[in-house]
N, CA, C and O atoms as CSV, one atom per row, in Angstrom:
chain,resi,resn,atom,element,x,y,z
A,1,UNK,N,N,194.048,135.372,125.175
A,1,UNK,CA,C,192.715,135.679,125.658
A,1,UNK,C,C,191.773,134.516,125.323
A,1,UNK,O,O,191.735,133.954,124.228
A,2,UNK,N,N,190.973,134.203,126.449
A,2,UNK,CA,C,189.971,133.007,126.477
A,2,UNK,C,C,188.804,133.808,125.037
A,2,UNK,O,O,188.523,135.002,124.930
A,3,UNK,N,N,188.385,132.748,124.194
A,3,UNK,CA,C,187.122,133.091,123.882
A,3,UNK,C,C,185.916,133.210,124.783
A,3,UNK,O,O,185.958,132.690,125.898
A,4,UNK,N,N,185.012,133.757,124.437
A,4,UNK,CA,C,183.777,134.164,125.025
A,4,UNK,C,C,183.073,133.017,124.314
A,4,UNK,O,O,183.310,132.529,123.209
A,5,UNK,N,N,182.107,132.693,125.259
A,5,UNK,CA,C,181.481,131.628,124.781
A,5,UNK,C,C,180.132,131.985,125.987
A,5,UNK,O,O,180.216,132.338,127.164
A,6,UNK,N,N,178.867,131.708,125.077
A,6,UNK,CA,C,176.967,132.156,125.813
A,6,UNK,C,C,176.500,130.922,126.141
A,6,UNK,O,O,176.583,130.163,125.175
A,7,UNK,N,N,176.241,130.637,126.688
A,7,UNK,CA,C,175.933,129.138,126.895
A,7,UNK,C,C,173.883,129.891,127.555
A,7,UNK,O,O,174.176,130.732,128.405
A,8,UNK,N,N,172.836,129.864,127.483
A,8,UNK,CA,C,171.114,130.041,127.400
A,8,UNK,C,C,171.468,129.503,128.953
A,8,UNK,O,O,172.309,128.661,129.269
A,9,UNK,N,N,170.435,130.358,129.933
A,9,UNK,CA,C,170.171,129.960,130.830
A,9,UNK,C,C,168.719,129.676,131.457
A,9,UNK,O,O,167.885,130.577,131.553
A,10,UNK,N,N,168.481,128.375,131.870
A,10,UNK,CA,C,167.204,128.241,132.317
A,10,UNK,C,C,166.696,128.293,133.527
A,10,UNK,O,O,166.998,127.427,134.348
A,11,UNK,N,N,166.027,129.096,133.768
A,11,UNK,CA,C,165.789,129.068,135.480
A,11,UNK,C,C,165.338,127.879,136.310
A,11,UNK,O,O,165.535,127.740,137.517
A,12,UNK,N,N,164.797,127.164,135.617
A,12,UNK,CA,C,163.677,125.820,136.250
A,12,UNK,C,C,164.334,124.844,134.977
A,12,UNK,O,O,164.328,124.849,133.746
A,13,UNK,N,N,164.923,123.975,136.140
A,13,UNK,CA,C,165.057,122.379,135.499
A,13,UNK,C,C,164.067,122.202,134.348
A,13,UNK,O,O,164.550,121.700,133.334
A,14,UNK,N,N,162.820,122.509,134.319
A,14,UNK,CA,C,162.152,121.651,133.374
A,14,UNK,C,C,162.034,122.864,131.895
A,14,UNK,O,O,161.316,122.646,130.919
A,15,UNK,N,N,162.847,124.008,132.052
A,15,UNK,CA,C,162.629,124.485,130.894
A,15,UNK,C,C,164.178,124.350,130.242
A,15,UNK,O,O,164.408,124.609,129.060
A,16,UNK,N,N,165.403,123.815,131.389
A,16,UNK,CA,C,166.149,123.329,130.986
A,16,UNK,C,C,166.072,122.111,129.860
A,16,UNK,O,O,166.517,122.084,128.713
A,17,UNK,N,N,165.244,120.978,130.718
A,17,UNK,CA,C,165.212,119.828,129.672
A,17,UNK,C,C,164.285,120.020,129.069
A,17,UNK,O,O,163.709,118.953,128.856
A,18,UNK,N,N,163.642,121.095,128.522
A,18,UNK,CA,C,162.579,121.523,127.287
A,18,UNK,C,C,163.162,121.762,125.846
A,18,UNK,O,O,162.714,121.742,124.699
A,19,UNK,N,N,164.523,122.026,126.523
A,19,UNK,CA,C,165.468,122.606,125.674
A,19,UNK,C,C,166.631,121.900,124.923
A,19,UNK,O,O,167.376,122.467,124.124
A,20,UNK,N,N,166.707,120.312,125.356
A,20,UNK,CA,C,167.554,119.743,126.102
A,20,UNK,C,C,167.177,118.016,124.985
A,20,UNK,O,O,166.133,117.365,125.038
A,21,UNK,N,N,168.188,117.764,124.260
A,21,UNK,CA,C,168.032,116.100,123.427
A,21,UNK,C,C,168.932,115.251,124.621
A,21,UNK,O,O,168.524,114.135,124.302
A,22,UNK,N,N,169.767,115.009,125.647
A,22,UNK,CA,C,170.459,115.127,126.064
A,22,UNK,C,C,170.303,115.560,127.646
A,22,UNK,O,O,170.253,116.785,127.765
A,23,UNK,N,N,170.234,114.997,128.615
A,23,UNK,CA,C,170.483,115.731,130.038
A,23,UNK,C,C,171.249,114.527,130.740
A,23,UNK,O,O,170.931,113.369,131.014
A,24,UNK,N,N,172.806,115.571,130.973
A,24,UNK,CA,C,174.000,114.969,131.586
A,24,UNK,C,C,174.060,115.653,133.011
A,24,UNK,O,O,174.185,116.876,133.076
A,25,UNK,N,N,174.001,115.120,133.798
A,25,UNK,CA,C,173.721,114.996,135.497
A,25,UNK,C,C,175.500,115.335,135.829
A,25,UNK,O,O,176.366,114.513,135.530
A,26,UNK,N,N,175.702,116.200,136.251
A,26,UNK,CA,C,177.144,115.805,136.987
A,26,UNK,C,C,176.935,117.310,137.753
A,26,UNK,O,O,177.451,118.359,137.369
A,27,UNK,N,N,175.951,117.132,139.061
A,27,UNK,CA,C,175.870,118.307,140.059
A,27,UNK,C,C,176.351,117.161,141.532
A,27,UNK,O,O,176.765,116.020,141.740
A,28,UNK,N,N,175.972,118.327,142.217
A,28,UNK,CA,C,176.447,117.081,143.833
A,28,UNK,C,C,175.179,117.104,144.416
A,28,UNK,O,O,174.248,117.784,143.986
A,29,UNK,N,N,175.137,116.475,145.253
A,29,UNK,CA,C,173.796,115.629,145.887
A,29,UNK,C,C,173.318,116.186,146.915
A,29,UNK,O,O,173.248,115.440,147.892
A,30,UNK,N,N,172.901,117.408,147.080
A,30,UNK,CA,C,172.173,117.802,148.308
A,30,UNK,C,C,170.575,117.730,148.338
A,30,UNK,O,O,169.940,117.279,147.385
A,31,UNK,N,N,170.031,118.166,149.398
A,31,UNK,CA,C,168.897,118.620,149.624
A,31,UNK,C,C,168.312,119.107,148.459
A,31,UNK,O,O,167.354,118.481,148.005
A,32,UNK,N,N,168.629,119.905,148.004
A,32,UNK,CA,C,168.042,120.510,146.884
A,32,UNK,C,C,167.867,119.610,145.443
A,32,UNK,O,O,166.904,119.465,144.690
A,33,UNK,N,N,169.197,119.099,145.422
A,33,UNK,CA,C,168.974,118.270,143.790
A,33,UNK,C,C,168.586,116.499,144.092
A,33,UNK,O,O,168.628,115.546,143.313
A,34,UNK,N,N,168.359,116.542,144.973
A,34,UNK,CA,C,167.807,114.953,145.792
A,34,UNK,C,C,166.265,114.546,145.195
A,34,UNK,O,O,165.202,114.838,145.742
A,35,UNK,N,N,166.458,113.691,143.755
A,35,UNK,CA,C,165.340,113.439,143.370
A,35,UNK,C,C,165.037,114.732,142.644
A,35,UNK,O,O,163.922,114.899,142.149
A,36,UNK,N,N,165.719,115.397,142.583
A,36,UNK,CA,C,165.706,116.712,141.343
A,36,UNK,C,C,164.983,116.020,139.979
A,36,UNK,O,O,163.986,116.589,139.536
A,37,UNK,N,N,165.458,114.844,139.336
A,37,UNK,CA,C,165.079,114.042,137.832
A,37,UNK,C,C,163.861,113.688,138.107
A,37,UNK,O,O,164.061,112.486,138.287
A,38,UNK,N,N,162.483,113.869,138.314
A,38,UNK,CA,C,161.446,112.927,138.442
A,38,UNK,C,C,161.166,112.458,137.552
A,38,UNK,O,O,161.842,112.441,136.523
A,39,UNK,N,N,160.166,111.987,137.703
A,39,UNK,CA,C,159.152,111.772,136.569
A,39,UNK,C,C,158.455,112.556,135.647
A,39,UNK,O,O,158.424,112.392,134.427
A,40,UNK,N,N,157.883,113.438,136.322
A,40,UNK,CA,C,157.541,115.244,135.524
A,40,UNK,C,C,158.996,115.455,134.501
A,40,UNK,O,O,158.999,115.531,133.272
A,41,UNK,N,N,159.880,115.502,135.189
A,41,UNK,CA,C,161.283,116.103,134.596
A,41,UNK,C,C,161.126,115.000,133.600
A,41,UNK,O,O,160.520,115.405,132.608
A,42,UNK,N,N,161.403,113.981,133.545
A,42,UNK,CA,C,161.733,112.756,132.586
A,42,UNK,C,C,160.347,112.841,131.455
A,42,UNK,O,O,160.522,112.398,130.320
A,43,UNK,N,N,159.396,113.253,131.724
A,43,UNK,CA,C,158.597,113.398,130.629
A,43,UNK,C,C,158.676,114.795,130.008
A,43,UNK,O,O,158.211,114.700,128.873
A,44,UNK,N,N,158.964,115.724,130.195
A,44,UNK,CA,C,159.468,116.589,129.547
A,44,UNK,C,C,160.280,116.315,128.587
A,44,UNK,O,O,160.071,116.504,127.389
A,45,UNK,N,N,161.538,115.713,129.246
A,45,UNK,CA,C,162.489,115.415,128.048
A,45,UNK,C,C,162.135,114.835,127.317
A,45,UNK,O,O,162.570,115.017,126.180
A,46,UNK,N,N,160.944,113.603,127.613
A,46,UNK,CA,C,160.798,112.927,126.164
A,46,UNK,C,C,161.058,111.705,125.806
A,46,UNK,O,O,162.082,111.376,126.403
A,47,UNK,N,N,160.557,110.575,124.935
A,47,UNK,CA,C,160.261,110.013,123.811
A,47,UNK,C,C,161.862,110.027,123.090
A,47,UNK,O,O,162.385,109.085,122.495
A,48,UNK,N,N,162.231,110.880,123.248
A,48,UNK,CA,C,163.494,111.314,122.177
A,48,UNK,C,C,164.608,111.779,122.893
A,48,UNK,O,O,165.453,112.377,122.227
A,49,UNK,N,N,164.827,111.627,124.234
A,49,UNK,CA,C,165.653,112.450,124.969
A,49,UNK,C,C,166.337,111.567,126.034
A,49,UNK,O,O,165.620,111.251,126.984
A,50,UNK,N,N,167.269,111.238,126.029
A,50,UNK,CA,C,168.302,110.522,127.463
A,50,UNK,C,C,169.012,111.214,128.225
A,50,UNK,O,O,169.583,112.270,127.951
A,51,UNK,N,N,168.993,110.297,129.805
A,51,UNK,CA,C,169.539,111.238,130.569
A,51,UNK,C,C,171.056,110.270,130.924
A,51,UNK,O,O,171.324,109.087,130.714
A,52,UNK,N,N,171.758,111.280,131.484
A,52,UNK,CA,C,173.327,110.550,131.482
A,52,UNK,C,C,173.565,111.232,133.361
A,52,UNK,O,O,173.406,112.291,133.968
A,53,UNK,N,N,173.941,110.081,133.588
A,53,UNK,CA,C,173.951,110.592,135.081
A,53,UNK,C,C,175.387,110.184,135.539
A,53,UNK,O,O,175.426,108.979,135.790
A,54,UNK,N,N,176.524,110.792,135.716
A,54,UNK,CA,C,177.362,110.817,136.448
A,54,UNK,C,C,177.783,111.420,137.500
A,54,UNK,O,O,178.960,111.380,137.860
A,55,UNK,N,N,176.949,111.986,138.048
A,55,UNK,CA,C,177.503,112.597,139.437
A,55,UNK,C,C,176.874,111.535,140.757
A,55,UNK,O,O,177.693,110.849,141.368
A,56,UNK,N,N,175.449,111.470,141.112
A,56,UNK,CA,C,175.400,110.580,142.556
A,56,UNK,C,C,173.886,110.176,142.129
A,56,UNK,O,O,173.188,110.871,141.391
A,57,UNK,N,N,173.517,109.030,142.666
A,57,UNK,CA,C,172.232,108.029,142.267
A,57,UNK,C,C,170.933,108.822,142.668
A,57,UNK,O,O,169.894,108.883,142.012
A,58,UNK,N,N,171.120,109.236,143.510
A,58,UNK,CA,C,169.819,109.707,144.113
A,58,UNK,C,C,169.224,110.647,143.310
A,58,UNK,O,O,168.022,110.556,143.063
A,59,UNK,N,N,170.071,111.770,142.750
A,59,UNK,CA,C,169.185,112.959,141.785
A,59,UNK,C,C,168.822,112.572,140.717
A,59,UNK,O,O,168.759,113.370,139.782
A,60,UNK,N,N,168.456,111.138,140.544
A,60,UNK,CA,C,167.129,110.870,139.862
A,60,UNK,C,C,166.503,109.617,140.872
A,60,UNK,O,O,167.072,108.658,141.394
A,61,UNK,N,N,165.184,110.038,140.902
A,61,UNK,CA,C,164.069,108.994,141.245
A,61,UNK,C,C,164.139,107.853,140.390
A,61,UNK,O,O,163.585,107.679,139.305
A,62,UNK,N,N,164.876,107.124,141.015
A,62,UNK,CA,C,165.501,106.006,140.213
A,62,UNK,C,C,164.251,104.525,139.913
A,62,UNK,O,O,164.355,103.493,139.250
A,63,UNK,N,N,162.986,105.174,140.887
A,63,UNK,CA,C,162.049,103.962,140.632
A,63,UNK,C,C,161.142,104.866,139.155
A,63,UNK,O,O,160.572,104.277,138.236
A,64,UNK,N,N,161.238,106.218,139.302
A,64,UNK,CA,C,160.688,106.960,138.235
A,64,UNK,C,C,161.415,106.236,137.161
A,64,UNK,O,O,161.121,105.200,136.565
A,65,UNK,N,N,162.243,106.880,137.078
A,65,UNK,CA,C,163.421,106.324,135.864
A,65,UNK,C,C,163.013,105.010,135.292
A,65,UNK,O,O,162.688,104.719,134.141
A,66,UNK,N,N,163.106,104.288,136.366
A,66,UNK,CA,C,162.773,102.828,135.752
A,66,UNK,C,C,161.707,102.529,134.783
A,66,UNK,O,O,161.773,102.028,133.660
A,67,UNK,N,N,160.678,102.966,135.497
A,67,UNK,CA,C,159.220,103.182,134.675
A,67,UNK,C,C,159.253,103.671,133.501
A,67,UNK,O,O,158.735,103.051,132.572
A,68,UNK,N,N,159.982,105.103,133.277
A,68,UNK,CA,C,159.784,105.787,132.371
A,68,UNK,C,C,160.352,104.945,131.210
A,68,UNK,O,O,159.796,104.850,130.116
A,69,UNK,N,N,161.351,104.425,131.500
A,69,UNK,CA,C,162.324,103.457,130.790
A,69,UNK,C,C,161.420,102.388,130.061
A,69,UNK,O,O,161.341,102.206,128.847
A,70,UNK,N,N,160.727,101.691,131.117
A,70,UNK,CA,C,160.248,100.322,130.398
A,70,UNK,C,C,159.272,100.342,129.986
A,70,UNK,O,O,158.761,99.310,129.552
A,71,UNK,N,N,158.578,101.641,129.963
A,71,UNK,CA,C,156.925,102.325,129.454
A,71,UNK,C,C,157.705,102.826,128.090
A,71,UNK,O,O,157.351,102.396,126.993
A,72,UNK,N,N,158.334,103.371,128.173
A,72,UNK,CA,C,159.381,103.815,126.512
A,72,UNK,C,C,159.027,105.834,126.527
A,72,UNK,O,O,158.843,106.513,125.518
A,73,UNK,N,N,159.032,106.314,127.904
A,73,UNK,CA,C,158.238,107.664,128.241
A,73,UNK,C,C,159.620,108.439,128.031
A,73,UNK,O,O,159.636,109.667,127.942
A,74,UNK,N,N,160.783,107.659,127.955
A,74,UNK,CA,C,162.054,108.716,127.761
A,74,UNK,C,C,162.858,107.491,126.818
A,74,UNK,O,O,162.934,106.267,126.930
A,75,UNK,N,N,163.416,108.507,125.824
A,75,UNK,CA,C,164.516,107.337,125.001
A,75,UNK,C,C,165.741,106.541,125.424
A,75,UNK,O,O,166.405,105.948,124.574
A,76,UNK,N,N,166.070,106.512,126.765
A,76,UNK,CA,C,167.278,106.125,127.098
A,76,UNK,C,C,167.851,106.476,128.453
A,76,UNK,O,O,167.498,107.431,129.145
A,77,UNK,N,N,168.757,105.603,128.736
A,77,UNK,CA,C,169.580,106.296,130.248
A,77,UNK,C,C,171.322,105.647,130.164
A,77,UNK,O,O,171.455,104.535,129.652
A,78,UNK,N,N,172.269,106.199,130.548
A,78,UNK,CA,C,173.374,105.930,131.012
A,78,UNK,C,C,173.904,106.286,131.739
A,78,UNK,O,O,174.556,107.325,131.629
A,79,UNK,N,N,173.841,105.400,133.061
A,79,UNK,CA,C,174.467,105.387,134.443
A,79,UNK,C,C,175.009,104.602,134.653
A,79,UNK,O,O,174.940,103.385,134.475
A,80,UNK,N,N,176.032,105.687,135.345
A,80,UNK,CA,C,177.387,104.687,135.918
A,80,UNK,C,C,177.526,104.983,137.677
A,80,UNK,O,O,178.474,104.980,138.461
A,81,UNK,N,N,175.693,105.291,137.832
A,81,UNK,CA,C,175.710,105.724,139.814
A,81,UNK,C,C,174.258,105.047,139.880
A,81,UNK,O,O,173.541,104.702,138.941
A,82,UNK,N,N,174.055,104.966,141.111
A,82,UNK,CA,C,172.749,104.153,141.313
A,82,UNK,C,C,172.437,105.044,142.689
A,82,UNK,O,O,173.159,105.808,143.330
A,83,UNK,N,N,170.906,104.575,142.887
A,83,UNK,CA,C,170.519,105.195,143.910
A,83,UNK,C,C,171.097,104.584,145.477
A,83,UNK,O,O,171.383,105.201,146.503
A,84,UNK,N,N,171.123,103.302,145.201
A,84,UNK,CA,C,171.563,102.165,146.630
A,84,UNK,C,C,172.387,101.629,146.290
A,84,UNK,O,O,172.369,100.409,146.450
A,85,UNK,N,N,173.547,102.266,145.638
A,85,UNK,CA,C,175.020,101.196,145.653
A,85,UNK,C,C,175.030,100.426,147.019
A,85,UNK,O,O,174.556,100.681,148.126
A,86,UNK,N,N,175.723,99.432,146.530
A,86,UNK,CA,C,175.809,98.612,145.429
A,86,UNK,C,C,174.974,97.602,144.421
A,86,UNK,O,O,175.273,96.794,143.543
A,87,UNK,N,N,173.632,98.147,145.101
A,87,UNK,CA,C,172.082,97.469,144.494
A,87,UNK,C,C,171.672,98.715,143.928
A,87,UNK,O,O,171.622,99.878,144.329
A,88,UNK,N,N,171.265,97.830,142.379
A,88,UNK,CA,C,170.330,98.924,141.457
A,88,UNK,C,C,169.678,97.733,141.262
A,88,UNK,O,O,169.835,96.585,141.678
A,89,UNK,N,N,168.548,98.548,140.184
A,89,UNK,CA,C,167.226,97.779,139.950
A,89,UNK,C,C,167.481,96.981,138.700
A,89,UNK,O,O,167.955,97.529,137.705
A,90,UNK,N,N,167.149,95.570,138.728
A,90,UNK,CA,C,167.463,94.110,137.928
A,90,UNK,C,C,166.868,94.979,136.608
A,90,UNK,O,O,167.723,95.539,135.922
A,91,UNK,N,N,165.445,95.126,136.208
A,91,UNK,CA,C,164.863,95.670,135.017
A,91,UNK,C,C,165.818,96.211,134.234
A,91,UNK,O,O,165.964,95.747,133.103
A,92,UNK,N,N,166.684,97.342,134.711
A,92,UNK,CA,C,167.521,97.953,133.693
A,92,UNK,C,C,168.376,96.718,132.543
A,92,UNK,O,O,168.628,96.890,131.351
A,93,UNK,N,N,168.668,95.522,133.377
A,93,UNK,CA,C,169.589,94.653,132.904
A,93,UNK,C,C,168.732,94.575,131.251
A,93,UNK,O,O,169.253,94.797,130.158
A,94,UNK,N,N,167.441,94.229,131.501
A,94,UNK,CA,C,167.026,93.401,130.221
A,94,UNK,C,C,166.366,94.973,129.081
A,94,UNK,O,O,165.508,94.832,128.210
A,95,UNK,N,N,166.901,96.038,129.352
A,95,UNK,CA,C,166.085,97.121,128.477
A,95,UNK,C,C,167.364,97.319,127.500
A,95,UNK,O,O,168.517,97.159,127.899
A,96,UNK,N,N,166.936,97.782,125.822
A,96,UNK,CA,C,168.489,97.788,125.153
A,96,UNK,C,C,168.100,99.397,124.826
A,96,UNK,O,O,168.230,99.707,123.642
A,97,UNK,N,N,167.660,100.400,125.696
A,97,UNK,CA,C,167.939,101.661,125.914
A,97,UNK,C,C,168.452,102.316,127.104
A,97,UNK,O,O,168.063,103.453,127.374
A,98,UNK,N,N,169.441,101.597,127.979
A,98,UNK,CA,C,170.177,101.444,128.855
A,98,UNK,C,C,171.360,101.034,128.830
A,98,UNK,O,O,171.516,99.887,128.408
A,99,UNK,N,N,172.531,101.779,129.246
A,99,UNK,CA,C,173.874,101.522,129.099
A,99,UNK,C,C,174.464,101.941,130.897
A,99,UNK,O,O,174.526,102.935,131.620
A,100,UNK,N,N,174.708,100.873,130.943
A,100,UNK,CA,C,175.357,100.411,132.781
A,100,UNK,C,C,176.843,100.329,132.701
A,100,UNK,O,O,177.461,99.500,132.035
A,101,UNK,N,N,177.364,101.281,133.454
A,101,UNK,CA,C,178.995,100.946,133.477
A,101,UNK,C,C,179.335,101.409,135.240
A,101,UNK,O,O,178.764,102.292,135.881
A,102,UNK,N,N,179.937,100.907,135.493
A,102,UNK,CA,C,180.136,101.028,136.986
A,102,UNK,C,C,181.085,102.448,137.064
A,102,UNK,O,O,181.654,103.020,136.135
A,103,UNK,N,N,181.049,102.769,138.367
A,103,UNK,CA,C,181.610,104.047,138.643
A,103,UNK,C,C,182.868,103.799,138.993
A,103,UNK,O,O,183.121,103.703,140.194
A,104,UNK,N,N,183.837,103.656,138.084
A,104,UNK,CA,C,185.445,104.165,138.723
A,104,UNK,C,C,186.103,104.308,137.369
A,104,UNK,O,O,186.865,103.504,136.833
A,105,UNK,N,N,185.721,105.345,136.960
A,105,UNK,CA,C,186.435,106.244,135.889
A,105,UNK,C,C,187.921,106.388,136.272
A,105,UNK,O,O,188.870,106.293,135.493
A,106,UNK,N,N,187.960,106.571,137.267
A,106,UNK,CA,C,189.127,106.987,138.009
A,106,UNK,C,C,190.568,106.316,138.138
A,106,UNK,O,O,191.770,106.569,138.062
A,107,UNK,N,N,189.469,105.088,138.434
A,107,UNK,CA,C,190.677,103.716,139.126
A,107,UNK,C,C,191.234,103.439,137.888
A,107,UNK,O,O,190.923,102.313,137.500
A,108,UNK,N,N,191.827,103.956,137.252
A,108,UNK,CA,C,192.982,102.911,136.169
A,108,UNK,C,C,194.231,102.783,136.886
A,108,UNK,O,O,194.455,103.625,137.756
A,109,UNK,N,N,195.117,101.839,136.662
A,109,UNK,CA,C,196.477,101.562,136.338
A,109,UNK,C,C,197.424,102.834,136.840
A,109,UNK,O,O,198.210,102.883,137.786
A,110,UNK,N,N,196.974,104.096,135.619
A,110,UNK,CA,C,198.262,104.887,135.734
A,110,UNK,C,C,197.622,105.936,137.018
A,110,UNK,O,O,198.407,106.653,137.638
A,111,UNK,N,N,196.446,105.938,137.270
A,111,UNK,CA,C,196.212,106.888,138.274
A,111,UNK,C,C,196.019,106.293,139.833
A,111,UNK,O,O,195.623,107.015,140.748
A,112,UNK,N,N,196.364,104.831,140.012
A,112,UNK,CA,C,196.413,104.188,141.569
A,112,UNK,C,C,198.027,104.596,141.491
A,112,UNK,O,O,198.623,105.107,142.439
A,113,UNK,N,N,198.740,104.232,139.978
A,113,UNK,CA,C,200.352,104.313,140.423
A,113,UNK,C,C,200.264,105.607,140.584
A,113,UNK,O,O,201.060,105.709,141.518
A,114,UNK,N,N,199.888,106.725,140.379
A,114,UNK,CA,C,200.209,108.226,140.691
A,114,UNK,C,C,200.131,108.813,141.732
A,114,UNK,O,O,200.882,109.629,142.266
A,115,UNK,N,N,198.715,108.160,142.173
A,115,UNK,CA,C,198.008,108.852,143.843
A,115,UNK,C,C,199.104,107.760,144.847
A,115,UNK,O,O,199.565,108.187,145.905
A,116,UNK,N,N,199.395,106.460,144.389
A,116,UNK,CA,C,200.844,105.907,145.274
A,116,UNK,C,C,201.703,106.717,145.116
A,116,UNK,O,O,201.644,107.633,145.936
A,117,UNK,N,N,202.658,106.796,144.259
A,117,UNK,CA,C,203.726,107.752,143.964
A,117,UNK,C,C,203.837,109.467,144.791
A,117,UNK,O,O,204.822,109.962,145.338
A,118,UNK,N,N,202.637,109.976,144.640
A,118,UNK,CA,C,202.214,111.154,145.589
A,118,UNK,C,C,202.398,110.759,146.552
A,118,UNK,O,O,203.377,111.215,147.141
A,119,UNK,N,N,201.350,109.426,147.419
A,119,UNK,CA,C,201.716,109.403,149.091
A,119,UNK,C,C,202.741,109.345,149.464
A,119,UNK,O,O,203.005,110.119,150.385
A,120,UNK,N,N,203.818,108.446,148.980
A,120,UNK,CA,C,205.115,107.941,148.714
A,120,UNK,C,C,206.112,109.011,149.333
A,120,UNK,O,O,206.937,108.956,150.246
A,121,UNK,N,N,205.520,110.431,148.089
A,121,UNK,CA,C,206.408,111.176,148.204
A,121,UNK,C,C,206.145,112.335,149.137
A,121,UNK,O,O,207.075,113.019,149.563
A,122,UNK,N,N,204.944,112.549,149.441
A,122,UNK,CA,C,204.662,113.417,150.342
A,122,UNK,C,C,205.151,112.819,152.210
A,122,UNK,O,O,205.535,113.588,153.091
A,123,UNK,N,N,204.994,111.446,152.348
A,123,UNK,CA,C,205.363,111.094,153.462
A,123,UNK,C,C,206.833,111.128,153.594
A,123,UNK,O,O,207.239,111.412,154.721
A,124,UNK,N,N,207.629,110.921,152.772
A,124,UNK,CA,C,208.885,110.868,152.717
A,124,UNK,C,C,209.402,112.287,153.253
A,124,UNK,O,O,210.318,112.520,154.041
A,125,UNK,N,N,208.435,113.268,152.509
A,125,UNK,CA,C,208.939,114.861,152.420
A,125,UNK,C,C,208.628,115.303,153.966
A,125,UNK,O,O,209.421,116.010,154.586
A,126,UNK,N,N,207.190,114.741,154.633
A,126,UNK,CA,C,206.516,115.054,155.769
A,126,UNK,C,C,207.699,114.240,156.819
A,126,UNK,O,O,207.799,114.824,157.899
A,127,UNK,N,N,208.490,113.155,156.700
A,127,UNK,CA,C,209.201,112.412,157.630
A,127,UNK,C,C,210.275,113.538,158.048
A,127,UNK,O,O,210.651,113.857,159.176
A,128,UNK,N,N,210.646,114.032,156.808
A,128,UNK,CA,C,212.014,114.842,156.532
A,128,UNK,C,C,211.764,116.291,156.779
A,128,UNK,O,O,212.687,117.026,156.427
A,129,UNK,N,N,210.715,116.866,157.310
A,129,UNK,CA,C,210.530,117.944,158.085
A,129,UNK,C,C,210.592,119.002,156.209
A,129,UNK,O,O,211.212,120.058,156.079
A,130,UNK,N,N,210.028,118.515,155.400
A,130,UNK,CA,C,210.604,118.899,154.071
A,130,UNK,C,C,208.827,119.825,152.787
A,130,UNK,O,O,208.109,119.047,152.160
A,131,UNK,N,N,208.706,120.526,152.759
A,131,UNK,CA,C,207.031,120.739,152.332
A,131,UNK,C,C,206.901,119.407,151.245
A,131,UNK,O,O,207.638,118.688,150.571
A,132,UNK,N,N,205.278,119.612,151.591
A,132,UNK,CA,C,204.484,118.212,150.829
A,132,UNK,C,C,203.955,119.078,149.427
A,132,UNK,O,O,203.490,120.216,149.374
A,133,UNK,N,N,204.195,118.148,148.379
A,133,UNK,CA,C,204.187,118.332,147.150
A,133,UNK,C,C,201.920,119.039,146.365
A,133,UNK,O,O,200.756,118.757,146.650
A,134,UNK,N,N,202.230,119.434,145.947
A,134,UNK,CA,C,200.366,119.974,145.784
A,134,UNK,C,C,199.848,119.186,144.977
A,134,UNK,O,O,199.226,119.897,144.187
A,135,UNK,N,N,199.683,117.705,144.586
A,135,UNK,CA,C,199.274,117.000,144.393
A,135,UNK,C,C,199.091,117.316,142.675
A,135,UNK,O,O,197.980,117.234,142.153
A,136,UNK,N,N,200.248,117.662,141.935
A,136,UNK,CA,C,200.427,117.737,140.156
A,136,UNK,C,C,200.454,117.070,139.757
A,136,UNK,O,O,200.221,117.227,138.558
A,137,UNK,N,N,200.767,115.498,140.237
A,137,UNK,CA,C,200.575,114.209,139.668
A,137,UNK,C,C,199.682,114.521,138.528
A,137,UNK,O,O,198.527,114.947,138.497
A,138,UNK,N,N,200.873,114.061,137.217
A,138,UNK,CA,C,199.642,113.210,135.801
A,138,UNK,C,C,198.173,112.414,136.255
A,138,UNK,O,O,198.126,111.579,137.157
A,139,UNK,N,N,196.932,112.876,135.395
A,139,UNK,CA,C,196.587,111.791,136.486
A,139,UNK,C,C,195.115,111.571,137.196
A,139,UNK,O,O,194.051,111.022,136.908
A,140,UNK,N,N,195.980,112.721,138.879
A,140,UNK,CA,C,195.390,112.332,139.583
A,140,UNK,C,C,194.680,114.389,139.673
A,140,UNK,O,O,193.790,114.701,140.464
């Protein structure tokens, strides 16, 4: 049996990051969360508070961000998505409360050989009139 575990729910983003040393971004990018991070949001969090954005550039106002950044209105940012891949904004380069890593968590070594190894084997199986494998690859 799984433990039970309560995790506080906030109705409105900003009583989320009221709550919040810490705001890690990993939603998907619609209409709704498009520029979701403003500036309002980013001063809430704070002086004392970084945001970590791994899901898609746009759900933060990335010219907000900037500002807030080099005014010192939030403690920090680490993104590895930008609003206009493959152009983000030069400023971040020279701030040392900013940590930039590019987006391909993904792409290593053992997981290009895996997602090969899968096509490999699923075409082989698809040639041979044979079912295609559900993609269990280590991995991928």
């Amino acid at each position: 049996m799984k433990p039970h575990v309560t995790f506080p729910f906030y109705p409105t983003i900003h009583q989320l990051v009221a709550n919040s040393d810490i705001l890690v971004i990993s939603c998907a990018l619609t209409e709704q969360t498009h520029h979701m991070i403003d500036r309002e949001v980013m001063l809430v969090l704070g002086k004392e508070g970084a945001i970590v954005n791994i899901a898609r550039g746009a759900i933060i106002n990335e010219k907000e961000l900037v500002e807030c950044l080099v005014k010192g209105e939030i403690g920090g940012a680490g993104l590895d998505v930008f609003e206009n891949e493959p152009n983000f904004p030069e400023e971040l380069f020279k701030l040392d409360n900013v940590v930039l890593t590019p987006h391909h968590g993904a792409v290593t070594e053992e997981a290009c050989r895996n997602l090969y190894d899968h096509i490999c084997k699923n075409l082989d199986a698809f040639l041979s009139t044979k079912p295609l494998g559900c993609g269990d690859q280590g991995g991928m």
